[in-house]
Biopython code that builds the backbone (N, CA, C, O; Angstrom):
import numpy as np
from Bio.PDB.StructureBuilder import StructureBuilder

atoms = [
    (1, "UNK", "N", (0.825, -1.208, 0.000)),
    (1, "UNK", "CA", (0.000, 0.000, 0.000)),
    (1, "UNK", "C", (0.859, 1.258, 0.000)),
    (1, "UNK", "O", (0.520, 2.212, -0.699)),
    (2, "UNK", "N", (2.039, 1.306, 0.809)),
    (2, "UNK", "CA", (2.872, 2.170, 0.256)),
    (2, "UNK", "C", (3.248, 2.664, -0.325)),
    (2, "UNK", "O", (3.515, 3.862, -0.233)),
    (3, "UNK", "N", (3.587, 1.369, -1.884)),
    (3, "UNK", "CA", (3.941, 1.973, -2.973)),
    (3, "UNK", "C", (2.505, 2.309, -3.544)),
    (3, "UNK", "O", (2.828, 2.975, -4.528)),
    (4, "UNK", "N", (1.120, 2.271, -3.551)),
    (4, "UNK", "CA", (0.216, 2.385, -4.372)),
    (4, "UNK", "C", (0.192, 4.033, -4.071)),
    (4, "UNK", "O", (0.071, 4.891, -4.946)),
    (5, "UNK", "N", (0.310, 4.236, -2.888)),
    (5, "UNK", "CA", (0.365, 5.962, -2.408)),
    (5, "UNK", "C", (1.063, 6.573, -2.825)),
    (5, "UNK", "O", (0.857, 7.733, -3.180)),
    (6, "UNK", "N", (1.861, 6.108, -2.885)),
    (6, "UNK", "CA", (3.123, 7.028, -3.538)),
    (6, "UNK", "C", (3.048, 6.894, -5.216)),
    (6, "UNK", "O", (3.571, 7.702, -5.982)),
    (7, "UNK", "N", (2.350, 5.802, -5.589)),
    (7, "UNK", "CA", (1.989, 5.996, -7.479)),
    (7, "UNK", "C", (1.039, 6.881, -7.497)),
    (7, "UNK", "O", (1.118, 7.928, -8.139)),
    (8, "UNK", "N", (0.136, 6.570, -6.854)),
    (8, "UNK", "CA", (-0.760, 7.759, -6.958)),
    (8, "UNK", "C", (-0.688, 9.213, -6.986)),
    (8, "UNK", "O", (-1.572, 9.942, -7.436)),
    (9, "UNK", "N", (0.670, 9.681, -6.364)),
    (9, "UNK", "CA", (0.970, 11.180, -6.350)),
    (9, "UNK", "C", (1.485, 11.502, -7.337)),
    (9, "UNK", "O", (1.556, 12.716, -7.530)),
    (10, "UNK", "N", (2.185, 10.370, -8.606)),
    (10, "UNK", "CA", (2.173, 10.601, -9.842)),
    (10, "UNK", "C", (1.064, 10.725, -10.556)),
    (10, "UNK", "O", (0.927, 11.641, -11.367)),
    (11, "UNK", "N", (0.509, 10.173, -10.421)),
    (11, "UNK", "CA", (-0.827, 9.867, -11.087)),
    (11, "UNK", "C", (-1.967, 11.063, -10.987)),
    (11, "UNK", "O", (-2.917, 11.293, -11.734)),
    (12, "UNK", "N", (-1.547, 11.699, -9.857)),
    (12, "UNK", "CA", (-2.284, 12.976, -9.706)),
    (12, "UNK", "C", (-1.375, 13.805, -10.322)),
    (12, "UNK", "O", (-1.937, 14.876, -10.546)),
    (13, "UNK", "N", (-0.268, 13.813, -10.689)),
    (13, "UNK", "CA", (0.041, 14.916, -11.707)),
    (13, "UNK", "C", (-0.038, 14.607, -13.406)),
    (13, "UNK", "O", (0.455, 15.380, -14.227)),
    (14, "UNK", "N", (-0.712, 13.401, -13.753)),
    (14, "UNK", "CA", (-0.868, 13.041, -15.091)),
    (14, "UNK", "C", (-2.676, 13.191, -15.303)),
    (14, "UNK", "O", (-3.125, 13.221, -16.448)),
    (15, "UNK", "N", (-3.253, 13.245, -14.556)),
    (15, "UNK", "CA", (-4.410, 13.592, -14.372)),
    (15, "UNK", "C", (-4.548, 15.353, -14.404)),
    (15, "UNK", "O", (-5.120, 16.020, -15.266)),
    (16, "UNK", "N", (-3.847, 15.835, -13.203)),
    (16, "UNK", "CA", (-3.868, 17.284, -13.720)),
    (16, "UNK", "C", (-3.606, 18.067, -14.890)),
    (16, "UNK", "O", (-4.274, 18.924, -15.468)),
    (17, "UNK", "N", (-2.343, 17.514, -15.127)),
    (17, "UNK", "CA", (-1.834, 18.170, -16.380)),
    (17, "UNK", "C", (-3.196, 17.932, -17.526)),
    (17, "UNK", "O", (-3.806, 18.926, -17.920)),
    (18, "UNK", "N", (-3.622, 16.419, -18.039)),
    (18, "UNK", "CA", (-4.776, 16.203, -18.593)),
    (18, "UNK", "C", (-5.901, 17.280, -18.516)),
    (18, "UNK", "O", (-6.380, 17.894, -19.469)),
    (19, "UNK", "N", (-6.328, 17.426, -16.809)),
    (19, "UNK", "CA", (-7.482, 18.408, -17.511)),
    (19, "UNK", "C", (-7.280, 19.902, -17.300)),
    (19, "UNK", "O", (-8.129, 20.758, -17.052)),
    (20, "UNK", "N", (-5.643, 20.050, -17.490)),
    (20, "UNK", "CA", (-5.582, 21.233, -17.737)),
    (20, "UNK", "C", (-5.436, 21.510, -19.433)),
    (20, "UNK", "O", (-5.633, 22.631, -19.901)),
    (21, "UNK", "N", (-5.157, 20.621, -20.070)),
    (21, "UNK", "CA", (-4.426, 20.552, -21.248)),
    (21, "UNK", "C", (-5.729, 20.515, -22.384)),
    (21, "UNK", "O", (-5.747, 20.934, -23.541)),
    (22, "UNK", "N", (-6.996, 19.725, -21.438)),
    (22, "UNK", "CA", (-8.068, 19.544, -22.432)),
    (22, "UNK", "C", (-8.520, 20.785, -23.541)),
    (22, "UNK", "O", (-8.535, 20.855, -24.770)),
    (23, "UNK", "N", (-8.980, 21.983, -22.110)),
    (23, "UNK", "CA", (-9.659, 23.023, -23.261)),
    (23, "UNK", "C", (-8.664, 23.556, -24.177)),
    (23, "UNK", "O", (-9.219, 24.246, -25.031)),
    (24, "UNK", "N", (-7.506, 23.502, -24.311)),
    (24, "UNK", "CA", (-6.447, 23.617, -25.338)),
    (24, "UNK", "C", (-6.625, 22.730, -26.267)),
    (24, "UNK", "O", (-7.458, 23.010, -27.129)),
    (25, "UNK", "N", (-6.076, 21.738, -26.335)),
    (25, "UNK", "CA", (-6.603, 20.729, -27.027)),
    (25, "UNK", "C", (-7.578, 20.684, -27.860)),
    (25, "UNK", "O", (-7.435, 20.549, -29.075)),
    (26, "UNK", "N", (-8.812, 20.813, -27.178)),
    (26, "UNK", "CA", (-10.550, 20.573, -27.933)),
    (26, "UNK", "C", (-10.505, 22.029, -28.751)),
    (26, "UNK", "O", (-11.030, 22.043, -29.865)),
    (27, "UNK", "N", (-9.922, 23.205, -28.260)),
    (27, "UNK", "CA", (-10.159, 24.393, -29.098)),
    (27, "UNK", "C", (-9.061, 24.521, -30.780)),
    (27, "UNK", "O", (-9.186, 25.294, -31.731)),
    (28, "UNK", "N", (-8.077, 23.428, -30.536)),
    (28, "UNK", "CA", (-7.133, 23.910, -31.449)),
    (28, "UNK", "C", (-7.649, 22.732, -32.093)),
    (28, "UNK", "O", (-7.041, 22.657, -33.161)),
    (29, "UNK", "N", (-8.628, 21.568, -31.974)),
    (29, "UNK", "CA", (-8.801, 20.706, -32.930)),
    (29, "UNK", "C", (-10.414, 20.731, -33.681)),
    (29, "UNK", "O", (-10.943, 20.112, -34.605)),
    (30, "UNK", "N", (-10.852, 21.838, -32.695)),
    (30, "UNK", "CA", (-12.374, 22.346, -33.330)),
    (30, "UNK", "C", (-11.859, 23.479, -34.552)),
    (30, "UNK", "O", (-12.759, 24.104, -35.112)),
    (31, "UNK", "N", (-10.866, 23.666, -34.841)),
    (31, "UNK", "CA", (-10.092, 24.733, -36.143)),
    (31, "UNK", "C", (-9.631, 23.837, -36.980)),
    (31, "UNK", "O", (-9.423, 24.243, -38.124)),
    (32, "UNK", "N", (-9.420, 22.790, -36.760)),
    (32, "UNK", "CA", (-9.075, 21.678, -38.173)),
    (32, "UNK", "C", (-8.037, 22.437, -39.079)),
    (32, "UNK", "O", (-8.071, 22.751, -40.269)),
    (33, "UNK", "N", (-7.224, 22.597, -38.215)),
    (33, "UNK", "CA", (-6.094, 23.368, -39.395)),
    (33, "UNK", "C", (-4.985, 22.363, -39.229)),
    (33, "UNK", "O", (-5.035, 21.563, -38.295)),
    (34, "UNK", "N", (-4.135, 22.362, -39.960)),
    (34, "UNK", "CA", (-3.092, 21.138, -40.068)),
    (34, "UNK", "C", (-2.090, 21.649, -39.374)),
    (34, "UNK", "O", (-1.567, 20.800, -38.652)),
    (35, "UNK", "N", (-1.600, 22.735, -39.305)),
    (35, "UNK", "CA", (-0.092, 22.865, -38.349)),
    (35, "UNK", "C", (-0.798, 23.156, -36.775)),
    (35, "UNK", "O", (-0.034, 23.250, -35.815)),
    (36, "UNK", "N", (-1.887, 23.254, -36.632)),
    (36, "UNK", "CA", (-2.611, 23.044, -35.054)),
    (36, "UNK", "C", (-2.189, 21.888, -34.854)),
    (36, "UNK", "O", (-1.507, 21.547, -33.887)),
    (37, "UNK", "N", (-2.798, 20.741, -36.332)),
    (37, "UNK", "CA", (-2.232, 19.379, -35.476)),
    (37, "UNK", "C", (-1.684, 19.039, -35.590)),
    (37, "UNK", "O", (-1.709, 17.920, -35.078)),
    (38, "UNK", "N", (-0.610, 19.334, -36.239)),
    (38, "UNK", "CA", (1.086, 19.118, -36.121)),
    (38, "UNK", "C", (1.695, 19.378, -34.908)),
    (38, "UNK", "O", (2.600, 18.785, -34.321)),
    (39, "UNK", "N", (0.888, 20.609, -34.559)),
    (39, "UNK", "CA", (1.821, 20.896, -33.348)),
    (39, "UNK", "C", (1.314, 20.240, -31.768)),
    (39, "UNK", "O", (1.987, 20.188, -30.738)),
    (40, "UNK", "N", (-0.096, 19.779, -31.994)),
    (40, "UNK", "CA", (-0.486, 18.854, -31.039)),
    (40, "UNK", "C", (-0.030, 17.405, -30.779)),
    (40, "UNK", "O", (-0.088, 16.859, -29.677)),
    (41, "UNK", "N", (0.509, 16.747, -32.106)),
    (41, "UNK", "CA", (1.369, 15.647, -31.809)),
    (41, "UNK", "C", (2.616, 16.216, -31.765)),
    (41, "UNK", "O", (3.262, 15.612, -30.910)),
    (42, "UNK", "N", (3.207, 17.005, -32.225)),
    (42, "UNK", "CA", (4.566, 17.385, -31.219)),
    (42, "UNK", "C", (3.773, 17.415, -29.945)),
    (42, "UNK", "O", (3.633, 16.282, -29.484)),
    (43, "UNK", "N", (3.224, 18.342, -29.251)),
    (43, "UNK", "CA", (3.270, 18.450, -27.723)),
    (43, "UNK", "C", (3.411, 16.830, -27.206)),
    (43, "UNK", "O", (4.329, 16.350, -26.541)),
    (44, "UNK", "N", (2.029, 16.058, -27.804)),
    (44, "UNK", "CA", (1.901, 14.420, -27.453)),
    (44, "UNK", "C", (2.754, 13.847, -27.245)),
    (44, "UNK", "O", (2.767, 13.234, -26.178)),
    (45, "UNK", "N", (4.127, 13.731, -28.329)),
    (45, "UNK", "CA", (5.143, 13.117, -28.474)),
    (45, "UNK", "C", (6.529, 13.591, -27.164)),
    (45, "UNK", "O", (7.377, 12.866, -26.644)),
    (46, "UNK", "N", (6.282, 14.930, -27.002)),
    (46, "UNK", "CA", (6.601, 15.702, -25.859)),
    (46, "UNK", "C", (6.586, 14.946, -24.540)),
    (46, "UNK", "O", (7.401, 14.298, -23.883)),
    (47, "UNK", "N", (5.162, 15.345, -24.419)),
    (47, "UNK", "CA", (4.821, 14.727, -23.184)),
    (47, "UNK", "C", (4.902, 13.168, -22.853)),
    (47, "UNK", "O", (5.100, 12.739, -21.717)),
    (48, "UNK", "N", (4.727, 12.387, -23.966)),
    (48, "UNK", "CA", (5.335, 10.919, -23.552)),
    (48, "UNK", "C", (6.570, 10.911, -23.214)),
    (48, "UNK", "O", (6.914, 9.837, -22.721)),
    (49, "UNK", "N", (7.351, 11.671, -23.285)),
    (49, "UNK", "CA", (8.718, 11.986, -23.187)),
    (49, "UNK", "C", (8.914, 12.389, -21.801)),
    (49, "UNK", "O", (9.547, 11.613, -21.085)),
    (50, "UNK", "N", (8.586, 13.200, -21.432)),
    (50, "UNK", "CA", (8.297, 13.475, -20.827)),
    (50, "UNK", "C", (8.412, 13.047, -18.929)),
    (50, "UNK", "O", (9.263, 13.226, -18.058)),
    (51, "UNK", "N", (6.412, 12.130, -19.014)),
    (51, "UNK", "CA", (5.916, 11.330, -18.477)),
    (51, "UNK", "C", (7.001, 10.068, -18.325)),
    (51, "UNK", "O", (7.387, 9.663, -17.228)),
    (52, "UNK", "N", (7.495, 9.431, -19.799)),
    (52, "UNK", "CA", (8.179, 8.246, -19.280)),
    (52, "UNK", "C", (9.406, 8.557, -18.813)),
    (52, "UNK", "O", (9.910, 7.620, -18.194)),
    (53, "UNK", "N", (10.251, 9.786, -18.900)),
    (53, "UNK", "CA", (11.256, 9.496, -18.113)),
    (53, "UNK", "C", (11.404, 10.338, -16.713)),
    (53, "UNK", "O", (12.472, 10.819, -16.335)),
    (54, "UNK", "N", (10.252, 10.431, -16.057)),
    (54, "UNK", "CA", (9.718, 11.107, -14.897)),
    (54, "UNK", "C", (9.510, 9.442, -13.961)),
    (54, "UNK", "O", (9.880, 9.049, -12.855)),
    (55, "UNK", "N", (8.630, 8.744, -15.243)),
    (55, "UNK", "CA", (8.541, 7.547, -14.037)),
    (55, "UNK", "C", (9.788, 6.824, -13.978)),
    (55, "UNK", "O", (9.984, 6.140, -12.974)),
    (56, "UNK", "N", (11.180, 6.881, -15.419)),
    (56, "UNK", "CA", (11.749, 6.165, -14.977)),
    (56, "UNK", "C", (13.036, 7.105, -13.514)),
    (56, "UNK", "O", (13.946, 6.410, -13.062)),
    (57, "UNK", "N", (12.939, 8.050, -13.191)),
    (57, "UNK", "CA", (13.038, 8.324, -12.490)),
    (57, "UNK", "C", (12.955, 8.120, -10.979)),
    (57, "UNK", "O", (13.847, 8.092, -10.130)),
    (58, "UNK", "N", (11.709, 7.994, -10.892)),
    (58, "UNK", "CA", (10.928, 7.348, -10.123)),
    (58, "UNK", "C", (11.387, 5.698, -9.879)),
    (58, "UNK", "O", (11.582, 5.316, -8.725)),
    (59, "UNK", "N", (11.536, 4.805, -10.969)),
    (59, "UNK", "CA", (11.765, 3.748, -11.043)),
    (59, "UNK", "C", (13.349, 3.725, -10.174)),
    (59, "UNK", "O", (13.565, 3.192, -9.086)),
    (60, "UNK", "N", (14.311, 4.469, -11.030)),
    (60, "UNK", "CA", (15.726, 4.916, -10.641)),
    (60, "UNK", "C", (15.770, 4.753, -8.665)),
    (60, "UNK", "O", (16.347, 4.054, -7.833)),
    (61, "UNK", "N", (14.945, 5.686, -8.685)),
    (61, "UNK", "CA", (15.075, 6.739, -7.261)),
    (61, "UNK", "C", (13.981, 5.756, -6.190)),
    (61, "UNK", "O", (13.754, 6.123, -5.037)),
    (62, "UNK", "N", (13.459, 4.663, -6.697)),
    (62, "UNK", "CA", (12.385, 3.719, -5.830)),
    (62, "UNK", "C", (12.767, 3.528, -4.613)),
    (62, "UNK", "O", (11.894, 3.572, -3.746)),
    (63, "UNK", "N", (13.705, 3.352, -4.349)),
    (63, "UNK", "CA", (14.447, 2.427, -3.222)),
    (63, "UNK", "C", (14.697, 3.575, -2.125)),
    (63, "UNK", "O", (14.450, 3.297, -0.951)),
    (64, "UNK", "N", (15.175, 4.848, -2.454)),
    (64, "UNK", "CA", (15.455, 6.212, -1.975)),
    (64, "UNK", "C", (13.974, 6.719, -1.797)),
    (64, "UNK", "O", (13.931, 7.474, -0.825)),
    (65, "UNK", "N", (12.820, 6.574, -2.362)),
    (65, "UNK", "CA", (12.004, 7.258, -2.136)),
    (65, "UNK", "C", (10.992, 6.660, -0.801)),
    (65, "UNK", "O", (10.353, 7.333, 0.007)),
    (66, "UNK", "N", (11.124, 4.989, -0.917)),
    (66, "UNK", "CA", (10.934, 4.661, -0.116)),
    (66, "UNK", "C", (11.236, 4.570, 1.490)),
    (66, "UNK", "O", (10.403, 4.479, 2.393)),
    (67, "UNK", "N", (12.464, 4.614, 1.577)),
    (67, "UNK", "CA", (13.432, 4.754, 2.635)),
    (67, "UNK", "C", (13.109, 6.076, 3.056)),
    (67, "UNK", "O", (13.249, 6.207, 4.272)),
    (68, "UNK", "N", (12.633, 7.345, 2.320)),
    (68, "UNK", "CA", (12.480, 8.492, 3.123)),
    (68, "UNK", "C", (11.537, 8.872, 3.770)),
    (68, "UNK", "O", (11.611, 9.919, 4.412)),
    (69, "UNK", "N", (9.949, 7.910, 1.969)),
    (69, "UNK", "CA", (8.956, 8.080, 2.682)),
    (69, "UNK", "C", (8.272, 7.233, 4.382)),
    (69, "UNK", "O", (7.647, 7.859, 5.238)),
    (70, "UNK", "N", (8.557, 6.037, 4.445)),
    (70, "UNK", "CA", (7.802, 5.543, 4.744)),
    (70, "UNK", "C", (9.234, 4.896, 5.922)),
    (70, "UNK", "O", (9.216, 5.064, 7.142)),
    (71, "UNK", "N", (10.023, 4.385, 5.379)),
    (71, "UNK", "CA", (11.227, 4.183, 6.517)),
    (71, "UNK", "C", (12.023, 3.154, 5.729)),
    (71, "UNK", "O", (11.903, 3.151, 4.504)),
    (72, "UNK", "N", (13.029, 2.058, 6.484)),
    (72, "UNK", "CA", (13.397, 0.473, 6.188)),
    (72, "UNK", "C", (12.702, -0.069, 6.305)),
    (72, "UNK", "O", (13.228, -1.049, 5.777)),
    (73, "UNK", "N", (11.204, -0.613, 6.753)),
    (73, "UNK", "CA", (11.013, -1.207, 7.042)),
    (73, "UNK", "C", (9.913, -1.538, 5.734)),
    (73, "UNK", "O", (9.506, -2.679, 5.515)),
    (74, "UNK", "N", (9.632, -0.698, 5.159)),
    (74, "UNK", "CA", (8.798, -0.715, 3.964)),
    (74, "UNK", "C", (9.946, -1.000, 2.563)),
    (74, "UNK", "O", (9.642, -0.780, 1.390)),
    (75, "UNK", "N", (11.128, -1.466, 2.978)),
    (75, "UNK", "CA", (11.592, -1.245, 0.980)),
    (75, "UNK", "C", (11.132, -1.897, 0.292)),
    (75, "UNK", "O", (11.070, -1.348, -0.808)),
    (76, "UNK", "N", (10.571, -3.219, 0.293)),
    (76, "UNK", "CA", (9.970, -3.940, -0.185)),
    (76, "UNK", "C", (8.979, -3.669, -1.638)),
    (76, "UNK", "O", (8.885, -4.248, -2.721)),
    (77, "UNK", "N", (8.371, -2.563, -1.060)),
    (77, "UNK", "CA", (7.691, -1.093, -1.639)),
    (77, "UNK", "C", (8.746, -1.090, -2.804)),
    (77, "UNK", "O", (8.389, -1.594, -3.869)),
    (78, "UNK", "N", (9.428, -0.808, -2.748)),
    (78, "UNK", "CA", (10.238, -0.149, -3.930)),
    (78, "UNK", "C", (10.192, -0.861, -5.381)),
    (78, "UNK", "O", (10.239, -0.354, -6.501)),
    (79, "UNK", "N", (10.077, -2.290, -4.953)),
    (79, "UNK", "CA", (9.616, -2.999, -6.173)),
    (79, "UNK", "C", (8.536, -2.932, -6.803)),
    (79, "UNK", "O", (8.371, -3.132, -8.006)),
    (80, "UNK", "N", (7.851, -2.682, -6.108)),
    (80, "UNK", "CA", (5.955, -2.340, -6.733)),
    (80, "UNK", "C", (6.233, -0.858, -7.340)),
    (80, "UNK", "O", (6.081, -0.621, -8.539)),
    (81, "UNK", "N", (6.619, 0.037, -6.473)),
    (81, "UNK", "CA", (6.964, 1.239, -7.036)),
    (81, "UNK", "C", (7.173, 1.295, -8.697)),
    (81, "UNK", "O", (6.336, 1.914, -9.354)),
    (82, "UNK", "N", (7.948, 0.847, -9.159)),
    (82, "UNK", "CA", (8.729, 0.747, -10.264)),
    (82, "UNK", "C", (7.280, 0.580, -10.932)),
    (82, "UNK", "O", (6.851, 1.496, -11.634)),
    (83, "UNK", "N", (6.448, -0.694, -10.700)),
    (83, "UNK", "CA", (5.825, -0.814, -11.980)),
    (83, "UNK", "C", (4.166, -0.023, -11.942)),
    (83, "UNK", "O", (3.141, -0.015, -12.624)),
    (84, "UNK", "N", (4.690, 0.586, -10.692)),
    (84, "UNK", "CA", (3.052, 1.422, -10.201)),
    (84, "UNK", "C", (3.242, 2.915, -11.032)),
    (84, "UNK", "O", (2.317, 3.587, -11.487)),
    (85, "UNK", "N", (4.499, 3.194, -11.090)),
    (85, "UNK", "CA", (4.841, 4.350, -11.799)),
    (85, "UNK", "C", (4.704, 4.253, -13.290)),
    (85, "UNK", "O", (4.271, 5.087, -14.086)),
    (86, "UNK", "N", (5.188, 2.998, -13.491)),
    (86, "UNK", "CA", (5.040, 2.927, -15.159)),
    (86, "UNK", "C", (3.859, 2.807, -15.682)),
    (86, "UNK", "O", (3.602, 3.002, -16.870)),
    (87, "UNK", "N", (2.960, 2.431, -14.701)),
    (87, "UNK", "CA", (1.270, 2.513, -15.261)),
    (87, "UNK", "C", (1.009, 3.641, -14.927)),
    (87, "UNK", "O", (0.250, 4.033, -15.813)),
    (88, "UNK", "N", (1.145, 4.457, -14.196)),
    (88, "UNK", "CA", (0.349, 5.412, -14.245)),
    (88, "UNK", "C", (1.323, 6.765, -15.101)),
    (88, "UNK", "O", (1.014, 7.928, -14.841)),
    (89, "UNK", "N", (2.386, 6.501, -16.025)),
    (89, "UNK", "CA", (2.842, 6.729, -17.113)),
    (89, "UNK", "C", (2.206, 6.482, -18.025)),
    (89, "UNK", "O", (1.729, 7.466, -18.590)),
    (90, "UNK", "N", (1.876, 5.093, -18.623)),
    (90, "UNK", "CA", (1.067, 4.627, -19.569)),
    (90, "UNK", "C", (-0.590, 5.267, -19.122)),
    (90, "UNK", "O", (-1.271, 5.918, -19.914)),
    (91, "UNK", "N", (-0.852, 5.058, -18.269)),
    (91, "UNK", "CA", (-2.142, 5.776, -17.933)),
    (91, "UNK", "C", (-2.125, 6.857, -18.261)),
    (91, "UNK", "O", (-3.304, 7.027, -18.570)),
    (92, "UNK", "N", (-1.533, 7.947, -18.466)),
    (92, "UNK", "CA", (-1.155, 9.658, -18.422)),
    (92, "UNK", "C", (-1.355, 9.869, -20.197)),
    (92, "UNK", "O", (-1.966, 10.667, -20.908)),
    (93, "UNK", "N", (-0.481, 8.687, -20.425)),
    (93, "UNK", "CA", (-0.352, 8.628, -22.796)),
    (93, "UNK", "C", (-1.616, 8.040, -22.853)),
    (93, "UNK", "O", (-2.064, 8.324, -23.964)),
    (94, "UNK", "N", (-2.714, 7.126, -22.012)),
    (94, "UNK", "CA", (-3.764, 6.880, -22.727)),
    (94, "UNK", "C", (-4.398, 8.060, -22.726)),
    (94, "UNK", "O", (-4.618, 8.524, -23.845)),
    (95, "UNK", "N", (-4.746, 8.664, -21.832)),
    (95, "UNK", "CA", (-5.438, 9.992, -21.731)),
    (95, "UNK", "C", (-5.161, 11.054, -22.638)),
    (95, "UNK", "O", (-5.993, 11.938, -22.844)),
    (96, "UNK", "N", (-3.874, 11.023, -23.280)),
    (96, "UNK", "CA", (-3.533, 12.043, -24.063)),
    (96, "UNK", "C", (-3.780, 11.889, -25.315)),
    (96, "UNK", "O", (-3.837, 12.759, -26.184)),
    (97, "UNK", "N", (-3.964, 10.482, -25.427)),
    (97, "UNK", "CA", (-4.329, 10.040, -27.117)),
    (97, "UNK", "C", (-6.172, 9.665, -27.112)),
    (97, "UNK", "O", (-6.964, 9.729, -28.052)),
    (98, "UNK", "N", (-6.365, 9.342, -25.922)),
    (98, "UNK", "CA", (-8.198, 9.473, -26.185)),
    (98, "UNK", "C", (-8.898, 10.653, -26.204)),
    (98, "UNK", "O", (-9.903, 10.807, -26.898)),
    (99, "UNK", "N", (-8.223, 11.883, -25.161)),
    (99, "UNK", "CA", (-8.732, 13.193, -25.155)),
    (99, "UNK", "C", (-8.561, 13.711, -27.060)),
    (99, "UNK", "O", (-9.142, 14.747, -27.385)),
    (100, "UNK", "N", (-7.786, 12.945, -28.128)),
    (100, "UNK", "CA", (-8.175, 13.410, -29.690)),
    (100, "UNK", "C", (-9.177, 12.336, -29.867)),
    (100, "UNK", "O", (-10.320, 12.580, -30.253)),
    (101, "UNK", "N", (-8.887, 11.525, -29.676)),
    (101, "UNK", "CA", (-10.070, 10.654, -30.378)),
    (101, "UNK", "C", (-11.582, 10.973, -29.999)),
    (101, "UNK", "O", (-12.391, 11.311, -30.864)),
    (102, "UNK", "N", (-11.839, 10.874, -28.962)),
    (102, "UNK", "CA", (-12.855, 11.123, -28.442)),
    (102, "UNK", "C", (-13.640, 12.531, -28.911)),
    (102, "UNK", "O", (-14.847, 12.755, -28.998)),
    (103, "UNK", "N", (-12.732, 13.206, -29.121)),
    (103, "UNK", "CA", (-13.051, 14.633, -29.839)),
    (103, "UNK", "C", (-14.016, 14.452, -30.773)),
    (103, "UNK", "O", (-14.348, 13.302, -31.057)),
    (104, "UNK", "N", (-14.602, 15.521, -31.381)),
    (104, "UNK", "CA", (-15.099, 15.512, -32.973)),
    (104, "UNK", "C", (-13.799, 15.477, -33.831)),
    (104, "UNK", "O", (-14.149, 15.503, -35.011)),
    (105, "UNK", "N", (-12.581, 15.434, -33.734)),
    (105, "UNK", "CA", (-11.372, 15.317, -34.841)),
    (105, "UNK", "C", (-10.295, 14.800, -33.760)),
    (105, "UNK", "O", (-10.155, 14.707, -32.541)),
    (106, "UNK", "N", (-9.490, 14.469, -35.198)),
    (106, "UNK", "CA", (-8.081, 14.065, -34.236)),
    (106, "UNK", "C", (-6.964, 14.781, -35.073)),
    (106, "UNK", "O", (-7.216, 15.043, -36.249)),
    (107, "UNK", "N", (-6.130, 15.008, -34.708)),
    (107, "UNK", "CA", (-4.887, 14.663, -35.136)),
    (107, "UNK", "C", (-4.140, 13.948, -35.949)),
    (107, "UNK", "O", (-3.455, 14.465, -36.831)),
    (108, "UNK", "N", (-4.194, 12.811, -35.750)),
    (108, "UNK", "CA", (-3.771, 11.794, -35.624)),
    (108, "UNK", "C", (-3.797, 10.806, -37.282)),
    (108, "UNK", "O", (-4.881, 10.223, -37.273)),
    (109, "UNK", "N", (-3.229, 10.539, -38.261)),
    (109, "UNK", "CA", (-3.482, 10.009, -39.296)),
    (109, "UNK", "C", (-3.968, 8.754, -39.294)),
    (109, "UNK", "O", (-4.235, 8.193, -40.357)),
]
sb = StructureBuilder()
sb.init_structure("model")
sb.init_model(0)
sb.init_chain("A")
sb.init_seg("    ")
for serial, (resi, resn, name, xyz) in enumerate(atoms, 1):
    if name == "N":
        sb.init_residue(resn, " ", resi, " ")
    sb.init_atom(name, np.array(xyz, "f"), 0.0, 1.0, " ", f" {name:<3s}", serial, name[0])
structure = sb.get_structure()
């Protein structure tokens, strides 16, 4: 449970960023102009970039993050860590590629 708490405080910043990012998003793809969505899969491609090397960070730093948060007695944690971060990485890119689809347009070829 340790590590699920501590994924989760990633996970609340892949969620935020999301619905901060939406009304941007929905307004530059309700203009159907092509370098709007050029430049929306740059950002996409960005932000997977981003996101994945934030969790592998996270992944990196597991063992340290544990030990500060929670003590020795939890490292155990640190292994779950790793792959609690990488989902809620992959969780962060699904959101970023359904918030076009889901749209009236995408991006996306």
């Amino acid at each position: 449970m340790i590590a699920v708490q501590l994924g989760m405080g990633y996970g609340l910043f892949t969620n935020a960023f999301n619905k901060a990012f939406i009304p941007a998003l929905y307004e530059s793809l309700r203009l159907k102009d092509l370098t709007a969505n050029i430049q929306i899969v740059r950002i996409t491609w960005i932000y997977f970039l981003v996101i994945l090397t934030i969790a592998g960070f996270i992944a990196l730093f597991s063992h340290w993050i544990v030990l500060v948060s929670a003590g020795k007695n939890y490292l155990e944690a640190s292994v779950a860590l790793v792959w609690i971060a990488l989902g809620q990485a992959c969780g962060g890119m699904y959101f970023m590629v359904t918030n076009c689809l889901f749209s009236r347009g995408t991006p996306f070829p």
